[in-house]
Every structure is written in C-alpha cells, then in structure tokens.
DOZAVEX-413695 format. One record per residue: residue number from 1; residue in three letters; x, y, z of N, C-alpha, C in turn. Coordinates in Angstrom, 2 decimals. Example, Ala and Ser with C-alpha at 12.3 -4.5 7.8 and 13.67 -1.06 7.14 Angstrom:
 num residu     n.X     n.Y     n.Z    ca.X    ca.Y    ca.Z     c.X     c.Y     c.Z
   1    ALA   13.19   -5.69    7.80   12.30   -4.50    7.80   13.20   -3.30    7.80
   2    SER   12.85   -2.25    7.08   13.67   -1.06    7.14   12.90    0.03    7.87
This chain:
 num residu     n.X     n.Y     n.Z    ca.X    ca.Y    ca.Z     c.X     c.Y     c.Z
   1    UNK   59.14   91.33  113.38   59.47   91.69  111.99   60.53   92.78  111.99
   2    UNK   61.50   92.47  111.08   62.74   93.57  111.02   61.80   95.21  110.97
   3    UNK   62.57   96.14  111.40   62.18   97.56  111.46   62.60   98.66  109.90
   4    UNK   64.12   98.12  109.62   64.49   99.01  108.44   65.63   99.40  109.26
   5    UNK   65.66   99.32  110.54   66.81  100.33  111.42   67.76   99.82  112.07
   6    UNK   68.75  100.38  112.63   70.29   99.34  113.11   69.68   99.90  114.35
   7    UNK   69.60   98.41  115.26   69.32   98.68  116.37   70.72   99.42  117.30
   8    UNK   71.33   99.37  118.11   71.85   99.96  119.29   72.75   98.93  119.37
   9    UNK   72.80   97.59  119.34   74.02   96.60  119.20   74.75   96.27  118.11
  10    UNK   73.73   96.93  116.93   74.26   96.30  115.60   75.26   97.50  115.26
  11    UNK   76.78   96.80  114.91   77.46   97.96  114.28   76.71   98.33  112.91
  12    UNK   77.50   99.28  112.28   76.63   99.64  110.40   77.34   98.85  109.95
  13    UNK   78.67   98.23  109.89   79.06   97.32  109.15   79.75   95.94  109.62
  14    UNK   79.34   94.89  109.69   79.93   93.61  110.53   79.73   92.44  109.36
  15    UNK   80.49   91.34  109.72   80.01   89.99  108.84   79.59   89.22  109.47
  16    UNK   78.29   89.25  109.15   77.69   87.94  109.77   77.42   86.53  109.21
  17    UNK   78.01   85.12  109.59   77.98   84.27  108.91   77.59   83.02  109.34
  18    UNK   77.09   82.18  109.00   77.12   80.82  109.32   78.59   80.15  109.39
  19    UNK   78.97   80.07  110.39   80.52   79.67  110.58   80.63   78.66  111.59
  20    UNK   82.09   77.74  111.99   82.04   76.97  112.62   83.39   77.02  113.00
  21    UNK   84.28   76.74  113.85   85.63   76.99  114.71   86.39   76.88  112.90
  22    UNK   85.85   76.70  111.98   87.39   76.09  110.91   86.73   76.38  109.77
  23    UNK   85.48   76.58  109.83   85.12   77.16  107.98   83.87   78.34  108.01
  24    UNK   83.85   78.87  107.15   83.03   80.19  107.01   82.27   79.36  105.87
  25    UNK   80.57   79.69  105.92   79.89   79.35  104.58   79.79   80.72  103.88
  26    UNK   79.48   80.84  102.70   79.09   82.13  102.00   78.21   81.29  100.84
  27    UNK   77.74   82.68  100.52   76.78   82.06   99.09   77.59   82.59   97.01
  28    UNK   76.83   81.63   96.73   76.71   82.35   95.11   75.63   81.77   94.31
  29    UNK   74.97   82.55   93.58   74.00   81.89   92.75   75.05   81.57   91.06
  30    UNK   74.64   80.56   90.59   74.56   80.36   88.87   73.39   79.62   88.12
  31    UNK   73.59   79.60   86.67   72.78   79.11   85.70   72.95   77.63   86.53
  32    UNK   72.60   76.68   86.48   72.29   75.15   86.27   73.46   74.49   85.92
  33    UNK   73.58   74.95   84.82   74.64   74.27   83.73   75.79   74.57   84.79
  34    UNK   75.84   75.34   85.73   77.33   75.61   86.17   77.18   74.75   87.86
  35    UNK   76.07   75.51   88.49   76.12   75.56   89.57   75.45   73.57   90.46
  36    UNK   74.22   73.09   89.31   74.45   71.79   89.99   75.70   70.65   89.98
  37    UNK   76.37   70.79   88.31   77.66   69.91   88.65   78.63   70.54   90.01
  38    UNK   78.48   71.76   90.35   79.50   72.16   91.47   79.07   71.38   92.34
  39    UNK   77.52   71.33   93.15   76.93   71.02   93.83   77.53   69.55   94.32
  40    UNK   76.93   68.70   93.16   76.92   67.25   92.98   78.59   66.90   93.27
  41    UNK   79.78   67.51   92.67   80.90   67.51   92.76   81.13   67.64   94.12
  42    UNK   81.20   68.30   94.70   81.29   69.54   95.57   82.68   70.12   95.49
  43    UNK   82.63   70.11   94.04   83.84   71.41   93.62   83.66   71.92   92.57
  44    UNK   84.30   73.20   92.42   83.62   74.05   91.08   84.22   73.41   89.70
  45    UNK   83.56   72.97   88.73   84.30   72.47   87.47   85.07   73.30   86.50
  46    UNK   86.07   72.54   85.75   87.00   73.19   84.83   85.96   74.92   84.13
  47    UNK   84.64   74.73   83.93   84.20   75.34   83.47   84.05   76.87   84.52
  48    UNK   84.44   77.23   85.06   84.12   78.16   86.48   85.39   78.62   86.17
  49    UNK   85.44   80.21   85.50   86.82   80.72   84.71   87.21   81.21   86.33
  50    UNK   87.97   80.69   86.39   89.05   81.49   87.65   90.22   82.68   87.15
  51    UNK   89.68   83.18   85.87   90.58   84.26   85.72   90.04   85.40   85.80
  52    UNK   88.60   85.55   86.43   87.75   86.34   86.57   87.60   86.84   88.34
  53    UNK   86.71   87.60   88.34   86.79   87.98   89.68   85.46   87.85   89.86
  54    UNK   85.54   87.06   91.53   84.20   86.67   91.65   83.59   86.81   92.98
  55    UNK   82.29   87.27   93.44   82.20   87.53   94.36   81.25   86.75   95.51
  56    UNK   81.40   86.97   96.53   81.15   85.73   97.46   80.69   86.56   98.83
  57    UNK   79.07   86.18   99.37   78.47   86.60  100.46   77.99   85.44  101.50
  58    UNK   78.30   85.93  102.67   78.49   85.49  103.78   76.49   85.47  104.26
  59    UNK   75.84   86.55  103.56   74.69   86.71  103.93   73.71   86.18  103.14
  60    UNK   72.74   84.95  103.39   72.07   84.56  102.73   70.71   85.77  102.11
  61    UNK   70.12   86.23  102.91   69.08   87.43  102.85   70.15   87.99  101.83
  62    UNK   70.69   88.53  102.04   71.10   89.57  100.72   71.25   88.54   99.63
  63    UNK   72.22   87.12   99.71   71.95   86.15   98.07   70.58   86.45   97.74
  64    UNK   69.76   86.19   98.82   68.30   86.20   97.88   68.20   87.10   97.17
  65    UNK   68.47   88.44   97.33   68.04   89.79   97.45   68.46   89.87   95.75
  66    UNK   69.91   89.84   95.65   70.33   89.28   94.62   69.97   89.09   93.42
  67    UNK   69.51   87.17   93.65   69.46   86.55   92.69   67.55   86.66   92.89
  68    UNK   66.85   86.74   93.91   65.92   87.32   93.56   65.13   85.85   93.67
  69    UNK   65.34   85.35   94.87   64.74   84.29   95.59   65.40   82.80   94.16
  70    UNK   66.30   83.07   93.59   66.48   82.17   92.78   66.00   82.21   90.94
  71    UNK   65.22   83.11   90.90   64.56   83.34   89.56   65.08   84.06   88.18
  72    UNK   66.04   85.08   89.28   66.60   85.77   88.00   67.55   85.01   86.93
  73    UNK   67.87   85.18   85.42   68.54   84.42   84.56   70.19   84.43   85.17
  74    UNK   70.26   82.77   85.31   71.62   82.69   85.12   72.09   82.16   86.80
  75    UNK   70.75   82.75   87.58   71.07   82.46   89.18   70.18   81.81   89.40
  76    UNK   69.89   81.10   88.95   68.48   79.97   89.28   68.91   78.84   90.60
  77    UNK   70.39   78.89   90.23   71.10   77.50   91.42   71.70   78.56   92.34
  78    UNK   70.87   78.42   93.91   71.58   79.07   94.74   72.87   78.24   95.62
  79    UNK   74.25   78.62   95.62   74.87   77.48   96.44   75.45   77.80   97.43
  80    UNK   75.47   76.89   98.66   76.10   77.29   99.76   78.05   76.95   99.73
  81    UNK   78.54   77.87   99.96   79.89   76.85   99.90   80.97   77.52  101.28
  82    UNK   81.08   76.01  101.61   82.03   76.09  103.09   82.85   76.32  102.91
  83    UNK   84.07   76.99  103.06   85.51   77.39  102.70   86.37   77.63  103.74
  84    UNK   87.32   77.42  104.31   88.14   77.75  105.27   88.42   78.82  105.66
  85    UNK   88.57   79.19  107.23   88.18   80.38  107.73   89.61   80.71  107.54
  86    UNK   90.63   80.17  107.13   92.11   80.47  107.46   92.39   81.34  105.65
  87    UNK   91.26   80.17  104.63   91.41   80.94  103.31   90.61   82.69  103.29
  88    UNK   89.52   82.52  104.02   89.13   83.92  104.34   89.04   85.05  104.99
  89    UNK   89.63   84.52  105.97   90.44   86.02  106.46   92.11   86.28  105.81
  90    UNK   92.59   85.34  105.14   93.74   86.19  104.44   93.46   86.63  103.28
  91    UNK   91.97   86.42  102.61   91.23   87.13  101.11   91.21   88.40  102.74
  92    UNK   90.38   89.29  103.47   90.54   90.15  104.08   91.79   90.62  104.02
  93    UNK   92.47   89.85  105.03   93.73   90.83  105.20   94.42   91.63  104.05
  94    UNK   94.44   90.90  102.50   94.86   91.49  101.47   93.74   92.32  100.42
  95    UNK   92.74   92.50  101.13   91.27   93.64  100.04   91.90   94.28  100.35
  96    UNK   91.31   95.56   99.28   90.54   96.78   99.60   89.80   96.94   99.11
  97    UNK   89.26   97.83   99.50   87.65   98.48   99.58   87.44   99.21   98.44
  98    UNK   86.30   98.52   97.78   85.76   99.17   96.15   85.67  100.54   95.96
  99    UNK   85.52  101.55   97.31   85.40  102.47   96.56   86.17  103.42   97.93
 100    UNK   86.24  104.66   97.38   87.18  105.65   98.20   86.37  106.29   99.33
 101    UNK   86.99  106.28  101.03   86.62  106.57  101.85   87.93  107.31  102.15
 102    UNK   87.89  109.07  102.48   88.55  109.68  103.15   88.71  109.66  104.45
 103    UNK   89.98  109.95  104.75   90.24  109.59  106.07   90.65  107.80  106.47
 104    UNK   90.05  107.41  105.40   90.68  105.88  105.80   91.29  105.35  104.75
 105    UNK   91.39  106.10  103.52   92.76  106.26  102.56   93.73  107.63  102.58
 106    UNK   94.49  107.55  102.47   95.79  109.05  102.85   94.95  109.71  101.70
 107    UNK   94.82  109.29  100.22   94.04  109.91   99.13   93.73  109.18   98.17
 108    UNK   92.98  109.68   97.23   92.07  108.86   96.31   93.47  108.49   95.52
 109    UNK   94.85  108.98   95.42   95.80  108.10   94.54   96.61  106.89   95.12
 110    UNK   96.59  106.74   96.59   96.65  105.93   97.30   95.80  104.57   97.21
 111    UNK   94.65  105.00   97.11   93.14  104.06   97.18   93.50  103.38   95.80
 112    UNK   93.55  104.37   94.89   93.63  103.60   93.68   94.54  102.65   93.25
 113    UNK   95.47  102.92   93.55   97.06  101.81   93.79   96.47  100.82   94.69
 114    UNK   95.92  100.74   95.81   95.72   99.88   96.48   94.25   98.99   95.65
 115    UNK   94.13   99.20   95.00   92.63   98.89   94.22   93.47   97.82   92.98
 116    UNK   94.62   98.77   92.27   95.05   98.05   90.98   95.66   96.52   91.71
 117    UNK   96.23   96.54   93.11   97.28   95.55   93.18   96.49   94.47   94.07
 118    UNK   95.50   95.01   94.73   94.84   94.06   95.64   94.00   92.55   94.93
 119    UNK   94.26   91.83   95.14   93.49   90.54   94.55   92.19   90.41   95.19
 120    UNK   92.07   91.16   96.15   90.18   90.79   96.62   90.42   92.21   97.01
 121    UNK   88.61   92.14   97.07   87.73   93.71   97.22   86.87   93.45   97.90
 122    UNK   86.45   94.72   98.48   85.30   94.57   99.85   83.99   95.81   99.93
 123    UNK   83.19   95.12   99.65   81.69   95.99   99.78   80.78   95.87  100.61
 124    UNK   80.53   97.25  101.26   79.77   96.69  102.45   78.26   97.33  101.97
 125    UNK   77.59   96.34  101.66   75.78   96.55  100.89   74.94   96.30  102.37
 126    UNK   73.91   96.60  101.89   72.70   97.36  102.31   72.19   95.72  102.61
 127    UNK   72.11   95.22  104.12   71.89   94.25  104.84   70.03   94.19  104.41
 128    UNK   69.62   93.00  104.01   68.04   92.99  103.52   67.19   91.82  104.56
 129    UNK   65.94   92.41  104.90   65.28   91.69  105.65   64.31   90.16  104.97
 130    UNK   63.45   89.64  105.53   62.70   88.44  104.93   62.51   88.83  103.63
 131    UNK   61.70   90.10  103.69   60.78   90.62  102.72   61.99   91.03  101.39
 132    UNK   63.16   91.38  101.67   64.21   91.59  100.97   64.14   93.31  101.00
 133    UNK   63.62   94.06  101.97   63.61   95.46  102.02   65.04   95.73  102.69
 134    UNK   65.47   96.88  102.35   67.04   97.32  103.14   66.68   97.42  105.02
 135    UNK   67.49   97.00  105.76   68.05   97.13  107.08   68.77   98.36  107.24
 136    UNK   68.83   98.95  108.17   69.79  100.35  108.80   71.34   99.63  108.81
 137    UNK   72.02   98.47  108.34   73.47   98.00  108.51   73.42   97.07  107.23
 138    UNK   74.89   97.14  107.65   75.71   96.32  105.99   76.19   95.15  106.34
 139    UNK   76.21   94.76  105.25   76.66   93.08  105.42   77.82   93.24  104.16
 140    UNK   79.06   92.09  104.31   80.18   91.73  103.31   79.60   91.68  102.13
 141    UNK   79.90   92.01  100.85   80.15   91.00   99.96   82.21   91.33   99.51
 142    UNK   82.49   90.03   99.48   83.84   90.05   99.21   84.03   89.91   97.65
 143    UNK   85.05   90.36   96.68   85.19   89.88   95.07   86.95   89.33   95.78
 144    UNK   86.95   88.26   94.67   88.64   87.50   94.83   88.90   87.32   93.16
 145    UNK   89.82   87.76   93.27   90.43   87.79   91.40   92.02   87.21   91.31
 146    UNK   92.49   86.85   90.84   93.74   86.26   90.50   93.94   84.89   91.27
 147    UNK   95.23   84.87   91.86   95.45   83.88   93.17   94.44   83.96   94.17
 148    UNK   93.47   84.82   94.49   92.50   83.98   95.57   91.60   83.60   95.30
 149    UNK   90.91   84.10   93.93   89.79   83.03   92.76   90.62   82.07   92.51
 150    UNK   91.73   81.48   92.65   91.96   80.21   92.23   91.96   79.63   93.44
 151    UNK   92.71   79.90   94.35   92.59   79.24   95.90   91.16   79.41   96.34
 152    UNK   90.45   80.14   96.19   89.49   80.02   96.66   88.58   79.08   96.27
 153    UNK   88.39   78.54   94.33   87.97   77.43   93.63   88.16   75.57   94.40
 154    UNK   90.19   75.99   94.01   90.27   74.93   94.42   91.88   74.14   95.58
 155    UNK   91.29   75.10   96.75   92.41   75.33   97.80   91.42   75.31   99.14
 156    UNK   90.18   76.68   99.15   89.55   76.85  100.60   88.50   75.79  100.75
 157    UNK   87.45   75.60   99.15   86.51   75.19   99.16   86.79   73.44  100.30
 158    UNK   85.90   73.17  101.05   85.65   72.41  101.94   84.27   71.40  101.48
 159    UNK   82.86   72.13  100.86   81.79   71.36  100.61   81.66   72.61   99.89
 160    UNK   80.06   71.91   99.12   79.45   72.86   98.41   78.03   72.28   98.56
 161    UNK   77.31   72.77   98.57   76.01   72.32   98.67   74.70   72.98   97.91
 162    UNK   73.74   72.97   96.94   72.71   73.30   96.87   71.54   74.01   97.57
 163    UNK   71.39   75.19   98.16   70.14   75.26   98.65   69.14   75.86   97.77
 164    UNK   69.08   75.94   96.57   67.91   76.32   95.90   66.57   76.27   96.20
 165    UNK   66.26   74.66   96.65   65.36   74.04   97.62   64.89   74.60   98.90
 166    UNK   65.73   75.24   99.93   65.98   75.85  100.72   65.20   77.09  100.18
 167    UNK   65.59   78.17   99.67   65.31   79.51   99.40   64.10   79.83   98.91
 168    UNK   63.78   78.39   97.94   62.02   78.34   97.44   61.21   78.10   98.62
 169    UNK   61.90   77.58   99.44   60.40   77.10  100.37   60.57   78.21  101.35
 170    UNK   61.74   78.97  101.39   61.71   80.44  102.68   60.79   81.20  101.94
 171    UNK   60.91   81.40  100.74   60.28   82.54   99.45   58.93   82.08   99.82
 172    UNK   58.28   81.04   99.47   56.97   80.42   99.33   56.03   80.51  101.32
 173    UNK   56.76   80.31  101.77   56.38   80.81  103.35   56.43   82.30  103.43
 174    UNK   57.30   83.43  103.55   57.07   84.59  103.14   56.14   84.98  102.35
 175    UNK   55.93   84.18  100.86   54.67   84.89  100.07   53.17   84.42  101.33
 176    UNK   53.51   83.65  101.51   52.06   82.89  102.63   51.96   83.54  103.57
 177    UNK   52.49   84.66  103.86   52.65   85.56  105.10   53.28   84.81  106.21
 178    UNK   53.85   83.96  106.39   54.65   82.87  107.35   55.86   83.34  107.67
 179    UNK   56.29   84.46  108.08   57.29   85.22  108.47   57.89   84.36  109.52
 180    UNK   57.12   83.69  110.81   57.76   83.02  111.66   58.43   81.56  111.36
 181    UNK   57.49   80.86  110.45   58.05   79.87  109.94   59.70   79.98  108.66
 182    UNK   59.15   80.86  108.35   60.45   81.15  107.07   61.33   81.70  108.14
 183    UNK   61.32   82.57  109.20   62.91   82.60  109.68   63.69   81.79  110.21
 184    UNK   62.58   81.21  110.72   63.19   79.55  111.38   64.18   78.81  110.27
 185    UNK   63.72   79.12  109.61   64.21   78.02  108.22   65.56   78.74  107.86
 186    UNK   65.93   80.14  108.18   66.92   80.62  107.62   68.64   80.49  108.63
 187    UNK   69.32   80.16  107.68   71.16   79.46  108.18   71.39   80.52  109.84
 188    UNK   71.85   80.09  110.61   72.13   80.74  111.95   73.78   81.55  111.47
 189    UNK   73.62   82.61  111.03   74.47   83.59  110.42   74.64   84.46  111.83
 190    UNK   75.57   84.32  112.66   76.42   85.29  114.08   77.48   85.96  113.51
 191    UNK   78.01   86.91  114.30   78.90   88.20  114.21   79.83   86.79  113.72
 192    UNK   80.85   87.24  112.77   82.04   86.26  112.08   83.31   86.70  113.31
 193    UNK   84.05   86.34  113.96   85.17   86.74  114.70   86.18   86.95  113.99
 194    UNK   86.37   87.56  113.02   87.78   88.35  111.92   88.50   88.48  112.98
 195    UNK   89.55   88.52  112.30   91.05   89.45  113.17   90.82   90.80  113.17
 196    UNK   90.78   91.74  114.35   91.21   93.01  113.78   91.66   93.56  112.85
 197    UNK   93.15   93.01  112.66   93.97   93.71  111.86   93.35   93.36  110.42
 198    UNK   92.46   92.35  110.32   92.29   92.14  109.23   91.08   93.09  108.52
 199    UNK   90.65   93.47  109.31   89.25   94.49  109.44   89.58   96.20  109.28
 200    UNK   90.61   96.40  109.91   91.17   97.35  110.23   91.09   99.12  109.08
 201    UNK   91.90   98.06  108.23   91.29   98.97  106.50   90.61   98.67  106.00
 202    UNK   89.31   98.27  106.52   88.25   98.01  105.48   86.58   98.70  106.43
 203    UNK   86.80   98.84  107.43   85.43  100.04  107.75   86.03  101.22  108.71
C-alpha cells in the first residue's frame, strides 16, 4: 500500500504515463452529453468549444481524484484519449508554468509575459494513491488554449476511448478493501521520456 512519501527513486516532479513509442494517453472527465459521442466517435464533436482552455492528465489516480471516481456533476464520463507523442511534447516545449517559481523565472514580470503568450500551461499536483490520499510527488496536469486546443481536438487525437467502466469497478474493489485486485486493474503509467529541453523550464 502507497506510504504518502516519495520514495528515493521517485523525483517530486515527473510524468508518468501510459505511453507507447508514438502516442501518450492522458485523461478527461465530461457530462455524457459531451463525453460518450467523443467516445463512440473517437473524436471530440463540434460541441467541445476549442476556444477554451483545457486541461489534460497523463495520471489516471489523480483523474479519479478529480472527478471523484466518476460521480461528480458534469464528469460522470471518464475518457481515455491517445494523442501523439510528437503533439505533446511540443504543447511542453511551448508551456509555462501556472504559477511563479524564483530562480527559474529572471522575475515575476518575466513569468507573467511568459504566462500571457504561452498557449499551454503546466501544473505539477499532488500525485494520489488507490485510496485517492496525496503521495510525497507530483504528477502533470497540462492546460492547451488557442492553437494547441485545436490541434490537440482535432490534429494529435489518435483514439478516444471510455473508461468509466474501468474506474467503477477500480472504485468498487477499493471500497471492498481489494487493494490488490484494483491495482492490477489500473493503466501501466512509466516515467514518460520528454526531451530535456522540453522539461527544462518547467521544474
């Protein structure tokens, strides 16, 4: 059973993902109305405003954490979606980071310029175990607004898939005290291999 603590290998901040030599999965929850036509499609419909900024995790445990095993309003449809690893590390290479870290901005008027012009943003949250309690390390969540919410809609996306199904029956094994069975069940999420440089300004 997780401890609460970053062991000795784990950096405090890394992405860990279900990935494959050519696509990165990440998650998002929506209402129904949005998220099974994506599913069934396996592309997001006219209705999915791409003039908005939207954000996208690599870590299933934290989606749950989230949307709250699926229950909360509006995130009832949890979805997996495959996207190209070539579309997401250049959403990296062009973030920055939501909020101001000295020493790794020259200054907070720097940060902020780099905040107004950047089309994606990068938060590194509080990595959550079965139980959905915080971990000692962080996991991604990325936001993409302008040109990479649209490429990202309908340019990276590769599949999309449903696991709602999925997350009820991890949830429902966890409530059963089935800790060994529910991890089994959970996506094989490894260190993501980013580019450096793409990493570079962002921990």
């Amino acid at each position: 059973m997780s401890t609460g603590t970053t062991t000795p290998h784990e950096p405090p901040c890394r992405i860990r993902a279900l990935h494959t030599a050519d696509t990165v999965t990440v998650y998002q929850a929506y209402a129904p109305s949005l998220g099974l036509p994506a599913a069934r499609n396996g592309r997001f419909p006219a209705a999915w405003k791409r003039d908005r900024m939207t954000w996208i995790k690599p870590s299933f445990l934290w989606m749950m954490y989230r949307c709250g095993w699926a229950t909360k309003a509006d995130q009832e449809t949890v979805l997996a979606i495959e996207i190209t690893r070539e579309g997401f590390d250049r959403a990296l290479r062009r973030a920055c980071l939501s909020h101001y870290v000295p020493g790794l901005h020259a200054d907070r008027d720097a940060w902020q310029h780099a905040l107004r012009h950047s089309p994606a943003r990068v938060q590194w949250d509080t990595e959550r175990d079965l139980r959905l309690k915080p971990l000692g390390h962080r996991s991604l969540q990325l936001g993409l607004s302008g040109e990479m919410a649209r490429a990202y809609a309908d340019e990276w996306t590769v599949a999309i898939r449903d696991v709602t199904p999925l997350a009820r029956k991890i949830h429902a094994l966890v409530r059963a005290g089935d800790d060994r069975s529910a991890r089994a069940l959970l996506p094989d999420e490894r260190p993501y291999p980013a580019p450096e440089e793409a990493l570079a300004h962002l921990r």
